[in-house]
VEXDREN-2710 file (C-alpha; in Angstrom, 1 decimal):
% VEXDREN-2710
k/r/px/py/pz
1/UNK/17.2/28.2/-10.7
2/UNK/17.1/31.3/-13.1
3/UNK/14.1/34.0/-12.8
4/UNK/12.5/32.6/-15.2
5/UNK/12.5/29.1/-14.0
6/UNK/10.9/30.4/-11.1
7/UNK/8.4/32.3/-13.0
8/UNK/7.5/29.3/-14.6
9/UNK/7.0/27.5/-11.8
10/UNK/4.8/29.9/-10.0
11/UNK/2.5/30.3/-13.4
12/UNK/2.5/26.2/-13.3
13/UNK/0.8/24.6/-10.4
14/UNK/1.7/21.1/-11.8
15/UNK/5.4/21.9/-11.8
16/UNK/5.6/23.3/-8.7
17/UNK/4.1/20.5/-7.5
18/UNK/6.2/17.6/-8.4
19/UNK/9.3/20.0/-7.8
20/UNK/8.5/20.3/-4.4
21/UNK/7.7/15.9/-4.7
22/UNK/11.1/15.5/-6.1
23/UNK/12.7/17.0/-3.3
24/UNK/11.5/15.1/-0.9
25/UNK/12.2/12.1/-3.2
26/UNK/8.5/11.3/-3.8
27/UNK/6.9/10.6/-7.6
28/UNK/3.8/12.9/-8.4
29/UNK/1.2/12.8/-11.3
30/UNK/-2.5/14.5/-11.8
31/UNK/-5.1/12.6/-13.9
32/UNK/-8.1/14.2/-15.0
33/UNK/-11.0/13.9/-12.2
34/UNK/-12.8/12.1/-15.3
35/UNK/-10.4/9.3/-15.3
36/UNK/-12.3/8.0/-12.2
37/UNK/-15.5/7.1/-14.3
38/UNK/-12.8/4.9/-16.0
39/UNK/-11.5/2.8/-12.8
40/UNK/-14.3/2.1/-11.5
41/UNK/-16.0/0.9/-14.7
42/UNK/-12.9/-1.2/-15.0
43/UNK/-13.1/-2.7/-11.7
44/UNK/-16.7/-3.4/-11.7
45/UNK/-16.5/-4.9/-15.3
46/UNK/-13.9/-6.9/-14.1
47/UNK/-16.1/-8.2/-11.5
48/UNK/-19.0/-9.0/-13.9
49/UNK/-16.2/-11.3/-16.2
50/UNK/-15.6/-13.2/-12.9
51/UNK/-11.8/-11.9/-12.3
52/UNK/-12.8/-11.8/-8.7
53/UNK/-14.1/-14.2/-6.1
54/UNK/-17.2/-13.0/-5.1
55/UNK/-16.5/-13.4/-1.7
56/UNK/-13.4/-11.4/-2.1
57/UNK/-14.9/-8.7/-4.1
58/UNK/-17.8/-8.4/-1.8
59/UNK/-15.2/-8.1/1.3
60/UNK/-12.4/-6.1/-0.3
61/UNK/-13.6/-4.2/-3.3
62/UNK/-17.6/-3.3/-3.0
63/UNK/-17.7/-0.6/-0.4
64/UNK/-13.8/0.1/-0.2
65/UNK/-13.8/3.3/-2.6
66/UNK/-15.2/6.9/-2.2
67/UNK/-16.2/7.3/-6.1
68/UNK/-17.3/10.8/-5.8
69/UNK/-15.2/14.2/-4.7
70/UNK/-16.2/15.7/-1.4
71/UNK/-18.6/18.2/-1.8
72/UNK/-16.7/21.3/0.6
73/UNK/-14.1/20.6/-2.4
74/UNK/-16.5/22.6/-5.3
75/UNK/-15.5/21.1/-8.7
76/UNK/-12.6/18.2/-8.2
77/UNK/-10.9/18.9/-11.9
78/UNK/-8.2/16.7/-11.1
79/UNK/-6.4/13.7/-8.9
80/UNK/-3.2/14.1/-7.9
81/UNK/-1.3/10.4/-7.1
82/UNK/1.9/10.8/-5.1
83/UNK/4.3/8.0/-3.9
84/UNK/7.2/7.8/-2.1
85/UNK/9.7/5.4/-0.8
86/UNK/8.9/3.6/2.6
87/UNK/11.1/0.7/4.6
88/UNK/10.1/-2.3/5.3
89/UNK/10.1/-2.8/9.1
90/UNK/11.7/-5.7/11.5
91/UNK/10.3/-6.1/15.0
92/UNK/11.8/-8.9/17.4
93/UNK/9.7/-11.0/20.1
94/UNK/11.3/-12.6/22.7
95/UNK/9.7/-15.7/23.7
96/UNK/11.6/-18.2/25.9
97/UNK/14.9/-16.4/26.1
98/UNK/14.7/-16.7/22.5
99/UNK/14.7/-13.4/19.6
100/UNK/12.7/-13.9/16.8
101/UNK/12.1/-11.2/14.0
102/UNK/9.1/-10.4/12.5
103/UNK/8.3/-8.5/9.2
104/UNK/6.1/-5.9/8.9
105/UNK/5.7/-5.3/4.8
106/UNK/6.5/-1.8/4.0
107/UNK/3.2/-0.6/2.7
108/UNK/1.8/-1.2/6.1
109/UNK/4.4/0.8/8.4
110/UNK/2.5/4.1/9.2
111/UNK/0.0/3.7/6.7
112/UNK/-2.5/6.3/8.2
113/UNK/0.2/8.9/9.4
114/UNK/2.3/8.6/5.5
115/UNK/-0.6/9.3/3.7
116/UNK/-2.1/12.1/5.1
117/UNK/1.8/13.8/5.5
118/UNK/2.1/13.2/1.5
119/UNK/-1.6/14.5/1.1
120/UNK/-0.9/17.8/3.7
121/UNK/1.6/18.3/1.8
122/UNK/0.0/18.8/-1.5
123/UNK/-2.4/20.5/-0.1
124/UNK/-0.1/23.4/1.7
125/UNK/1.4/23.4/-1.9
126/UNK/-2.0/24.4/-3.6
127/UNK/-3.2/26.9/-1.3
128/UNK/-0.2/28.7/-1.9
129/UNK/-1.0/29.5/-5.4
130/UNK/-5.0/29.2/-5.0
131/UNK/-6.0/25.3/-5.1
132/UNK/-6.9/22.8/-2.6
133/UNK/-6.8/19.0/-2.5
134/UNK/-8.4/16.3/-0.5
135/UNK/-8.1/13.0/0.5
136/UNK/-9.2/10.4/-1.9
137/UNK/-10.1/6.8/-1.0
138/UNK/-9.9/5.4/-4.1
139/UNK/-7.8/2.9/-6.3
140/UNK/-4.3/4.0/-6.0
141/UNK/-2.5/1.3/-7.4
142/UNK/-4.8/2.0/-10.5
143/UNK/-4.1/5.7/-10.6
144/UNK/-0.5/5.3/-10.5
145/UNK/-0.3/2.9/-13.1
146/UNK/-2.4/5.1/-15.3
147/UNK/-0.8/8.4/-14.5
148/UNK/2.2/6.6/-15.4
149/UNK/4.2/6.5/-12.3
150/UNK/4.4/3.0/-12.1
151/UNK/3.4/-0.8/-13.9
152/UNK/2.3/-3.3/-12.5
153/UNK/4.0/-6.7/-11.5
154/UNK/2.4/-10.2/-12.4
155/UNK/1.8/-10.3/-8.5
156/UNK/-0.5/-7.6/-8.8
157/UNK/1.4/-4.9/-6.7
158/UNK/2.7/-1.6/-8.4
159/UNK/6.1/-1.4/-8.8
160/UNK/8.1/2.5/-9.6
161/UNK/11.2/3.3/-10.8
162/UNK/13.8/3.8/-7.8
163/UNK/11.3/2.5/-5.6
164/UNK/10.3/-1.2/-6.4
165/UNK/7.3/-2.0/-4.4
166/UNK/9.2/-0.7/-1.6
167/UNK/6.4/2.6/-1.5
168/UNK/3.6/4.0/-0.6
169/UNK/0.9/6.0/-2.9
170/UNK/-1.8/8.8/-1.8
171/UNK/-4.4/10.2/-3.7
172/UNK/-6.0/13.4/-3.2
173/UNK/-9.2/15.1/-5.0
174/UNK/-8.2/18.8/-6.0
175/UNK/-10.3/22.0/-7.8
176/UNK/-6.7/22.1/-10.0
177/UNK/-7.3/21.5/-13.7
178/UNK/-5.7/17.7/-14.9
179/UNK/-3.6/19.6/-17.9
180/UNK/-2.5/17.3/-20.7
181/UNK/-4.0/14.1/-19.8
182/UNK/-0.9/11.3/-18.7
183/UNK/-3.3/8.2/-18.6
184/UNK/-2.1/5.1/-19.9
185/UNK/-3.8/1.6/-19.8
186/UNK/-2.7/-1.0/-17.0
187/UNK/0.6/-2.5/-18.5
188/UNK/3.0/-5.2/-16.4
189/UNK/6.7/-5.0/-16.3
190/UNK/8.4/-6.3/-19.2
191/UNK/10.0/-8.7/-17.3
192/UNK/7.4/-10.5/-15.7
193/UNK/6.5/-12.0/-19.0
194/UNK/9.9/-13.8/-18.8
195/UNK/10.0/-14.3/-14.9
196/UNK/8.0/-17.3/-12.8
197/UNK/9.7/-15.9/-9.4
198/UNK/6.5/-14.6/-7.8
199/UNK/4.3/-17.2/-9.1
200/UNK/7.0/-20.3/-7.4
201/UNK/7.1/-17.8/-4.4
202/UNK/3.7/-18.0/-3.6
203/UNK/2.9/-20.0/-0.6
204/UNK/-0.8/-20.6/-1.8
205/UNK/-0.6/-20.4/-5.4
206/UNK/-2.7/-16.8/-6.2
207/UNK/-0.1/-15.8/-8.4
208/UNK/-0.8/-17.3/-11.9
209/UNK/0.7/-17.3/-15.4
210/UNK/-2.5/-17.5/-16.4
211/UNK/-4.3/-14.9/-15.5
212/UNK/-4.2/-11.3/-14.2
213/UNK/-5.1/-10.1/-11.8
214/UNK/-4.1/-13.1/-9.1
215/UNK/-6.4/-14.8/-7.3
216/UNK/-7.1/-12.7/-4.1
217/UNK/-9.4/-14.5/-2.6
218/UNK/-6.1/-16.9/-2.0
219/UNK/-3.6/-14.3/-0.9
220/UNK/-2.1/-14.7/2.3
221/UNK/-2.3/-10.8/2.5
222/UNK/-6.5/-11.0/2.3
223/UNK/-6.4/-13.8/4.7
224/UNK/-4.9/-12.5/7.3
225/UNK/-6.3/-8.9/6.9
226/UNK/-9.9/-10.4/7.7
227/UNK/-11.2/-11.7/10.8
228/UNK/-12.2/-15.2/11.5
229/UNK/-10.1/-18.6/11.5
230/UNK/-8.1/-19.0/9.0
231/UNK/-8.9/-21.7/6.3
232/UNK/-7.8/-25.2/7.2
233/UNK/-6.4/-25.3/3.6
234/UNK/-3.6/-22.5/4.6
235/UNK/-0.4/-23.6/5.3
236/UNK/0.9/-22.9/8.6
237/UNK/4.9/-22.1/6.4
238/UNK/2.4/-19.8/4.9
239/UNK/2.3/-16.6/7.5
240/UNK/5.6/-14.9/7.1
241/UNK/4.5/-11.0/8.1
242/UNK/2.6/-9.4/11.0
243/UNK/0.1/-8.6/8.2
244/UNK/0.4/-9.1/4.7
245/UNK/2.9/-11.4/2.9
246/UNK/6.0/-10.9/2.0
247/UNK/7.1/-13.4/-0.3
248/UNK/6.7/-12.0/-4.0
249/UNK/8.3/-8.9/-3.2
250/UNK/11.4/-11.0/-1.2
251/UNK/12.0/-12.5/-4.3
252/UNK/10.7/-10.4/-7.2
253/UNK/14.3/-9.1/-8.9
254/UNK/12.8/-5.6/-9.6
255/UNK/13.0/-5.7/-6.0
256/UNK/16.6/-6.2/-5.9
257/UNK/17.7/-3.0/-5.5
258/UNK/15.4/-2.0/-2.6
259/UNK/15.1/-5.1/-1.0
260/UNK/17.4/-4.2/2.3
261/UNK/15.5/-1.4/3.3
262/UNK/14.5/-2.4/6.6
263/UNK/14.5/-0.8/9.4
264/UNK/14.5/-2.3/12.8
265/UNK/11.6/-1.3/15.0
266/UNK/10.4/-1.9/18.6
267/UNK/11.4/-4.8/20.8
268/UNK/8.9/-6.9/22.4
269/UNK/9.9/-8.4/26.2
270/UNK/8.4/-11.9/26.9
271/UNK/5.9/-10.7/28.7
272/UNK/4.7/-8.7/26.2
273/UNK/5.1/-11.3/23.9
274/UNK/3.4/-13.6/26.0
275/UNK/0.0/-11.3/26.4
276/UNK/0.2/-10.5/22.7
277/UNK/0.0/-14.1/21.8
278/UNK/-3.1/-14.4/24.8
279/UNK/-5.1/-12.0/22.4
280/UNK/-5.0/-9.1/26.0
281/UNK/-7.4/-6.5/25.2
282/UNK/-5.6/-3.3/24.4
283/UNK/-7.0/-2.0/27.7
284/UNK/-4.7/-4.9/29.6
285/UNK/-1.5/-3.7/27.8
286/UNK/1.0/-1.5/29.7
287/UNK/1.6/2.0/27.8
288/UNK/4.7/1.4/26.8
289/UNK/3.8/-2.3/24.8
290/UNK/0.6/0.3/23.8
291/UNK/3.0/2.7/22.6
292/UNK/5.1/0.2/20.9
293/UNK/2.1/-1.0/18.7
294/UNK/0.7/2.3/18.0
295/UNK/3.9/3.2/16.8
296/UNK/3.3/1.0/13.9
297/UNK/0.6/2.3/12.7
298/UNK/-0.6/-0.7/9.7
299/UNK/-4.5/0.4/10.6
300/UNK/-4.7/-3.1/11.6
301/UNK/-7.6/-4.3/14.7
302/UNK/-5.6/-5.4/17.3
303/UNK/-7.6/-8.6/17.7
304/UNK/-6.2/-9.4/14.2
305/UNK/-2.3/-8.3/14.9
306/UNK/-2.5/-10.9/17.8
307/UNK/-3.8/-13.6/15.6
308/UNK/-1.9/-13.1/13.0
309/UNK/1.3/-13.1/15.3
310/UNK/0.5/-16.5/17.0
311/UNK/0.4/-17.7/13.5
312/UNK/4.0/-16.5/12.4
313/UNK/5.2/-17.7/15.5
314/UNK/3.6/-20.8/15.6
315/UNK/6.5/-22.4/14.1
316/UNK/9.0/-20.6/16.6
317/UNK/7.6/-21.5/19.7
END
């Protein structure tokens, strides 16, 4: 880097930034703090045209999003979306003598922890040069489609170059001004137009050619994020992840270049298995099965984990 690259990048903000995201192999973009208005007219418009179950809607979408910037922030000018590349992970049960692996989908593994490192991160980069940034709940699949870090797939899941599905996004509020605006409307991969794989893969048929976006009231990733039995309509073949669903990403090809990333992750003795499956109260576990399913990190209740394991194993056992 010559002396005037780095003066450059000192005078820029923005390109420090996403040099210090490209080191560290992660995508970065800033949107105007305007574009927010947009999103959320665009989600709630797509409500009132009956794109969403209102059951769904009311359950996932209604109160999920913090639309406005925290007020110790002062003027949000900007969002900044970062991503970066995450594994999927494989954890084994032993039930019986027996080892059985289990998924857990890669946007799940250390969700908390990876977003607020990626976050920290631009925020450590801002106050060096005057800014700040904040965490933003908002729609981050949205704002990395429109800052132009990623497309969508038909399965409704964002897909970036290098990355595939395989990551995970962050957003953060900051006082640092947008600069030329990157927005761009929602656009799918140009090869889902041609491709049916997600919409055969799907065990209960949310993914349509028809329509966009799927149907999430039927997607085995709602179900089994939300308490209560599950629908006698769901196929038991259907559970294939601790949480989530795996199956359109398994066999989407602009997956096929990430698709081994798995990384193997804590064993479970029978015992443990065997309290797991009994729904124990946290408080019953030993600190070491504790530690073992803290270590994952998918912000899941733990009544929920334990359900939704006695359903992927259900067929094992």
């Amino acid at each position: 880097m010559t002396c005037d690259d780095v003066s450059m990048v000192l005078e820029d903000p923005q390109t420090l930034l996403r040099a210090v995201a490209a080191a560290r192999g992660w995508v970065l973009g800033a949107v105007p703090a305007a574009r927010v208005v947009e999103v959320r007219r665009g989600l709630e418009g797509a409500h009132a045209a009956g794109s969403f179950d209102s059951d769904f809607y009311d359950l996932e979408l209604a109160d999920a999003f913090h639309w406005e910037p925290p007020a110790e922030l002062g003027e949000a000018r900007s969002v900044i979306v970062v991503a970066r590349p995450v594994t999927a992970g494989r954890l084994v049960f032993r039930v019986g003598g027996r080892t059985i692996p289990v998924v857990v989908p890669p946007t799940y593994r250390r969700f908390r922890a990876v977003g607020q490192e990626m976050v920290a991160q631009v925020d450590q980069v801002l106050r060096s040069v005057g800014h700040r940034a904040v965490a933003a709940e908002l729609p981050k699949k949205a704002l990395a489609v429109g800052a132009g870090l990623a497309r969508y797939g038909r399965n409704n899941i964002a897909y970036f170059p290098r990355m595939g599905s395989y990551a995970q996004i962050a957003a953060a509020w900051s006082d640092l001004p947008a600069g030329e605006d990157p927005w761009r409307q929602p656009a799918m991969l140009e090869d889902c137009a041609a491709c049916r794989a997600c919409v055969v893969a799907c065990p209960t048929g949310a993914i349509s050619t028809e329509r966009f976006p799927l149907h999430g009231e039927l997607c085995v990733t709602h179900l089994n994020e939300w308490p209560g039995s599950f629908p006698d309509w769901l196929p038991g073949s259907a559970h294939n992840a601790l949480v989530g669903c795996m199956r359109c990403q398994t066999t989407c090809p602009a997956d096929k270049d990430v698709a081994g990333w798995v990384e193997d992750g804590p064993v479970f003795s029978d015992e443990e298995t065997r309290l797991l499956l009994a729904a124990v109260p946290r408080e019953e576990l030993a600190a070491e099965t504790l530690a073992k399913l803290d270590g994952l990190d998918t912000f899941m209740e733990h009544g929920l984990l334990c359900r939704n394991l006695a359903a992927v194993l259900a067929g094992e056992i």
